[in-house]
N, C-alpha and C positions, 0 to 999 in steps of 0.2 A: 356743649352742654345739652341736653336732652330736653327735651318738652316738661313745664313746670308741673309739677305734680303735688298735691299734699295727701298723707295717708286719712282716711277718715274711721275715726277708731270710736264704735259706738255699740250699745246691745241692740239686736236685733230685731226686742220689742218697739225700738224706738224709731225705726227705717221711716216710718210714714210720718213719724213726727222733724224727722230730719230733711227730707225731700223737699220741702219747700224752701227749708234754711239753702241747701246747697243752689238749690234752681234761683234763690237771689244775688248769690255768688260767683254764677254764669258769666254773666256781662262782664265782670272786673277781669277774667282768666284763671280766676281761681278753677284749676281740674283735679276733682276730685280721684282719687286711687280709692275706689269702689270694686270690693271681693267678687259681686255678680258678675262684675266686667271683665275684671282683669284675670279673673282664672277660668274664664270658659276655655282657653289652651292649654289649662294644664290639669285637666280633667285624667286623675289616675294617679295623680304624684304625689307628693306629700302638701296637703292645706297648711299645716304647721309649718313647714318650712318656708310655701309659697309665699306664705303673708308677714313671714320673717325677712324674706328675701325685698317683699314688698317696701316697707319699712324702713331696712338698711342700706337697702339698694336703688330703688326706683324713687325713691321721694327724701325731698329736702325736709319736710315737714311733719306735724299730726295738729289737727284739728281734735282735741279729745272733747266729744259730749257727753257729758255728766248728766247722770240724772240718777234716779233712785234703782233703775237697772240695770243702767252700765258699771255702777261700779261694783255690783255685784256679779261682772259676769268675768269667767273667768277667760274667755279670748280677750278682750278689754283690758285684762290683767295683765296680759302675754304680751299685749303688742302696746304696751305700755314701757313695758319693763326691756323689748327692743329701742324701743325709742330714747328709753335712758342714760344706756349705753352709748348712745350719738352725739350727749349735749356736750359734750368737750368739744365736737368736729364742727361745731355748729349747727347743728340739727335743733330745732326749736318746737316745744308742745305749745298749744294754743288751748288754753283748756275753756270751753262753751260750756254754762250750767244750761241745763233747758228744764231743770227745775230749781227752784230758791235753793239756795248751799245751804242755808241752815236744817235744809229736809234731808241733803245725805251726809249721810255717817261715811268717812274717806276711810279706806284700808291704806296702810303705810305706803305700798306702792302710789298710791295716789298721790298721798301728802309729799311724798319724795316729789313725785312729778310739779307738786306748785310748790315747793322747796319751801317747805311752812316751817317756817323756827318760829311763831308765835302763835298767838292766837289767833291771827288772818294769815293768810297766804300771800305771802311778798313776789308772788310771779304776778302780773297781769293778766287777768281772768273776763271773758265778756259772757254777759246774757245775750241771747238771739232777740231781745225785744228792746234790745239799745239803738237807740236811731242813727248812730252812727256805724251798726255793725258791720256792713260789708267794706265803709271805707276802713275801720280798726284793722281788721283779718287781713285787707289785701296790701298793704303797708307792713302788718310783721311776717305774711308768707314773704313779700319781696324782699325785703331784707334779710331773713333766714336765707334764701338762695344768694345773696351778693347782686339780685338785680340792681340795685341803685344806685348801683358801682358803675352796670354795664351800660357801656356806647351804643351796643347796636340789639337789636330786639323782630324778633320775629312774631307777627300778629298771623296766629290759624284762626280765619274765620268759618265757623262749622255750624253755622244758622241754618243750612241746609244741606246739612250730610249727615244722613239716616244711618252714620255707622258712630261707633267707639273711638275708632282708631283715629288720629288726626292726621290728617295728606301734607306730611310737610315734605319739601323738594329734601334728594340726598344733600343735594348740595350747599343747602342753609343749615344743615342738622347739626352743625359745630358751633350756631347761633342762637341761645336760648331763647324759647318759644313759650306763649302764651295760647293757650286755647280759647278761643271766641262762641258762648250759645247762649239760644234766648230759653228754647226750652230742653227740659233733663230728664233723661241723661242723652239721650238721641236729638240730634236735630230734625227738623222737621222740611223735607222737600218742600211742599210749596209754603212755606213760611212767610208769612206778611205781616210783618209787628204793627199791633194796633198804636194809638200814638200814643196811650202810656210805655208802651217797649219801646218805642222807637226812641221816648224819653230815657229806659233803661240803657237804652245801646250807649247815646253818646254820655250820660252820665259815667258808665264805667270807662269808657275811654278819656275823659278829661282825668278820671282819677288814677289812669295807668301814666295819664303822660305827665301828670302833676308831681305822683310819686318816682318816677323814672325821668328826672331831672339831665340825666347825665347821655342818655340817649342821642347820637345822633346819624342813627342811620335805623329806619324801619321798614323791616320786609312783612309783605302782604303776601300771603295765599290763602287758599279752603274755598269755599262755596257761600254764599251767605247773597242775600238783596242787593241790589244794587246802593241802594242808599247806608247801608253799611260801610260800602267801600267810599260812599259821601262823605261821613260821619270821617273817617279816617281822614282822607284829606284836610277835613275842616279843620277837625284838630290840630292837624302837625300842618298845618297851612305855611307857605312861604315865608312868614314873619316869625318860624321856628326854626327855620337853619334846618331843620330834618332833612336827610335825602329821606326820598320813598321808591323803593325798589319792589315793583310787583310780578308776582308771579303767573304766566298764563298756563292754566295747566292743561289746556289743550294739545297745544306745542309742544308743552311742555321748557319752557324757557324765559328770561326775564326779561320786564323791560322799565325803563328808564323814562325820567318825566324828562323836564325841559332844563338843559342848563343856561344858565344865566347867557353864556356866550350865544345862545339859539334863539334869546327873547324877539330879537328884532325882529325876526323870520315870522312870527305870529302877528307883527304890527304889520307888516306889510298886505295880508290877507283883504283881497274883497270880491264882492261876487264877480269881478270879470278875470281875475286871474285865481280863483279857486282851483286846483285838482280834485286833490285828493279829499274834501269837503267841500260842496257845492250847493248853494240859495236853490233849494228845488220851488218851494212854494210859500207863500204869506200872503195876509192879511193888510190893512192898509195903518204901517204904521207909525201913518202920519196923525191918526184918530188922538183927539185930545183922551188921554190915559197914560197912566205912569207906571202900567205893567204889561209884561206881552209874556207869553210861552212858549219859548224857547224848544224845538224838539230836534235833535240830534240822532236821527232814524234810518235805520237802513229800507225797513220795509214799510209799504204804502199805507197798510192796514196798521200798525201803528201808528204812523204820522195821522194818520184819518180820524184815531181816536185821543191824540191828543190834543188834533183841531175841536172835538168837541171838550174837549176839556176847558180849552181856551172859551168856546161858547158860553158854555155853562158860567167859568166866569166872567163873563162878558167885558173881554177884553180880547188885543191881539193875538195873533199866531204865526211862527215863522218857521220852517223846516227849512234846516241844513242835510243835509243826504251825503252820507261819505260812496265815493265812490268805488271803494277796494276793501275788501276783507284784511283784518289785521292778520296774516299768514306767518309774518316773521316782525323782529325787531325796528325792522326798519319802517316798514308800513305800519306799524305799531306807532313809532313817531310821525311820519308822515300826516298822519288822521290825528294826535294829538297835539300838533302844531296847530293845524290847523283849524280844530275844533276851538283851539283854544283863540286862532285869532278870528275867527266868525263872531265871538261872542262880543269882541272886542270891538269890532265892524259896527256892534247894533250900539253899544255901548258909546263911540264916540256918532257914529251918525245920527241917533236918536235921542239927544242929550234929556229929552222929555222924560223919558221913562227911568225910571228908577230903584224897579224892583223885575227881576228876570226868573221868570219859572222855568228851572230846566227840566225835561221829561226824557230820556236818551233809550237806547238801545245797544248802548256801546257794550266789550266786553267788562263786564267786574274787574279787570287786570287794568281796565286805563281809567276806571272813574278816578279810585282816589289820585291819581300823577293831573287829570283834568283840574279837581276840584282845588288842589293844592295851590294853584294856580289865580282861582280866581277869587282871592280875599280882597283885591285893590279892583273890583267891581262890583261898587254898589250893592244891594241890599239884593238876597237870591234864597230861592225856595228848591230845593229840589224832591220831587216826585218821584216815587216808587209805584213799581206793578201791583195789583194787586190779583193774585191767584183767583179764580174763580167768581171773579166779577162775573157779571152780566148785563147790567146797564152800560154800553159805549161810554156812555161821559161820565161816568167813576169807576174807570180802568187802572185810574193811579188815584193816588194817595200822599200827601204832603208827612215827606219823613225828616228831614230837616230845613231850618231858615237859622240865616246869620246874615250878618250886615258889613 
């Protein structure tokens, strides 16, 4: 199945008034099928056809926004009356007033479309100013495509990938995908959600994994913050049965958290038989306090600046230091074994503390298989970069805490 799409069928006077609506639809997956987008490749061909093709072909769905100029336009009309032709296959219209209904006068194609034998429209119809609207829209786009049917689900995180297009691997592309952004329609390279978005992120991912019940296998690729790949973990955290299969797109190949049968391997971990993660440097913490920060870093100048992180909250600091680049599969496990049993090392030796700030440098492909992992450890904050800091000791940012 193809990357989830819905058509977005609107007049043109209205783009600026819709931008906002779709930009809070981001975080749920909802990817819009946007004309500007989708036909800069077929520049020369027939637009009437392209966005018929759009419609029948490339999307399970429409979004229709209604307002006093859409329904008098006549592409609006056209790709309308595509869409009509679908509802037997299950293709489903979502019709959005973005002005009060009793302001527009419906042309029959319209009324067809919310199937009005009375005086109201017996389809279900949302306003953009309904507080529930992004969870309504992304519960009837999932079910128009049979996601909540489907087992397994591909999460594109695209928070930082300045193009249209979504990187999903060939080899997941028979697994339908979700496209993941904070801002629209491009994502934004240095990208650092303040903590109302960081609030946006996990919000839409509790309501993918609330409404996609049936899930239990979830693949991660794209580009996005580290704490994204957080957020993911936390959600489908080990008290979910989820596998999480992440993609490194460097290598270009996947990799696996921990199975059950490997758990012991991370209990065994301490600083004198460390490898492949190694106690480089800490703090003394034996210090009456019941938090320390935790930094998982390759490089010195990182850990440097998480130590002042730790100052600034005046509390401890420990750096674990993996000693090998994640190059393949295997040393991909290797360092998430073992990350996973360092934590575990502070966790039973330090019974004091009780809240662990992690700050990492790991790749995006192993947070969320990390984080997955540590729901049965105590109360945790973890920390994101943030692009173009300048003060040493707020280089990160608190993007998620759970308990």
């Amino acid at each position: 199945m193809p990357l989830i799409r819905t058509f977005i069928s609107h007049a043109d006077d209205d783009k600026k008034r819709i931008e906002g609506t779709l930009r809070k639809l981001s975080p749920f997956g909802v990817r819009p099928w946007l004309d500007r987008e989708e036909l800069m490749n077929r520049i020369g061909g027939s637009l009437s056809k392209a966005i018929r093709e759009g419609v029948t072909k490339e999307c399970q769905s429409m979004i229709l926004f209604l307002s006093e100029k859409s329904v008098k336009s006549k592409w609006v009309e056209r790709e309308v009356e595509s869409a009509l032709s679908l509802l037997e296959e299950g293709f489903r219209i979502i019709p959005v007033y973005l002005d009060a209904p009793d302001k527009i006068k419906l042309k029959a194609v319209f009324v067809e479309a919310l199937r009005q034998r009375s005086s109201k429209p017996d389809t279900l119809y949302l306003r953009v100013d309904d507080a529930l609207f992004c969870e309504k829209v992304t519960a009837s786009l999932f079910s128009a495509c049979g996601l909540d049917e489907m087992q397994e689900l591909v999460l594109h995180l695209g928070h930082r990938l300045d193009m249209w297009s979504a990187q999903i691997p060939q080899e997941w592309r028979h697994v339908p995908a979700l496209d993941l952004r904070l801002d629209f329609p491009l994502g934004n390279e240095k990208c650092s959600p303040t903590a109302e978005e960081w609030a946006e992120v996990q919000k839409g991912l509790r309501i993918i994994k609330s409404r996609l019940r049936s899930v239990k296998k979830v693949r991660v690729c794209g580009y996005a913050p580290l704490g994204v790949g957080a957020l993911v973990g936390h959600v489908w955290d080990r008290g979910t049965n989820v596998q999480i299969t992440c993609w490194n797109g460097r290598q270009e190949e996947e990799w696996h958290g921990i199975a059950p049968q490997e758990e012991q391997e991370t209990v065994d971990w301490t600083p004198d038989n460390g490898s492949a993660v190694v106690l480089q440097d800490q703090m003394n913490l034996y210090a009456v306090t019941d938090e320390v920060v935790v930094a998982l870093m390759y490089k010195s100048e990182q850990a440097e600046h998480s130590k002042k992180l730790a100052l600034s909250m005046r509390i401890p600091w420990v750096w674990f230091k993996p000693t090998m680049f994640a190059g393949n599969p295997d040393d991909a496990k290797c360092i998430l074994r073992e990350s996973i049993g360092a934590i575990r090392w502070i966790v039973c030796t330090y019974p004091q503390i009780e809240c662990l700030n992690i700050v990492t440098g790991l790749p995006l492909a192993l947070i969320p298989l990390l984080v997955q992992q540590l729901k049965r450890y105590r109360k945790m904050r973890f920390f994101d970069h943030i692009y173009n800091a300048t003060d040493p000791s707020k280089m990160y940012q608190e993007a998620a805490t759970w308990t």
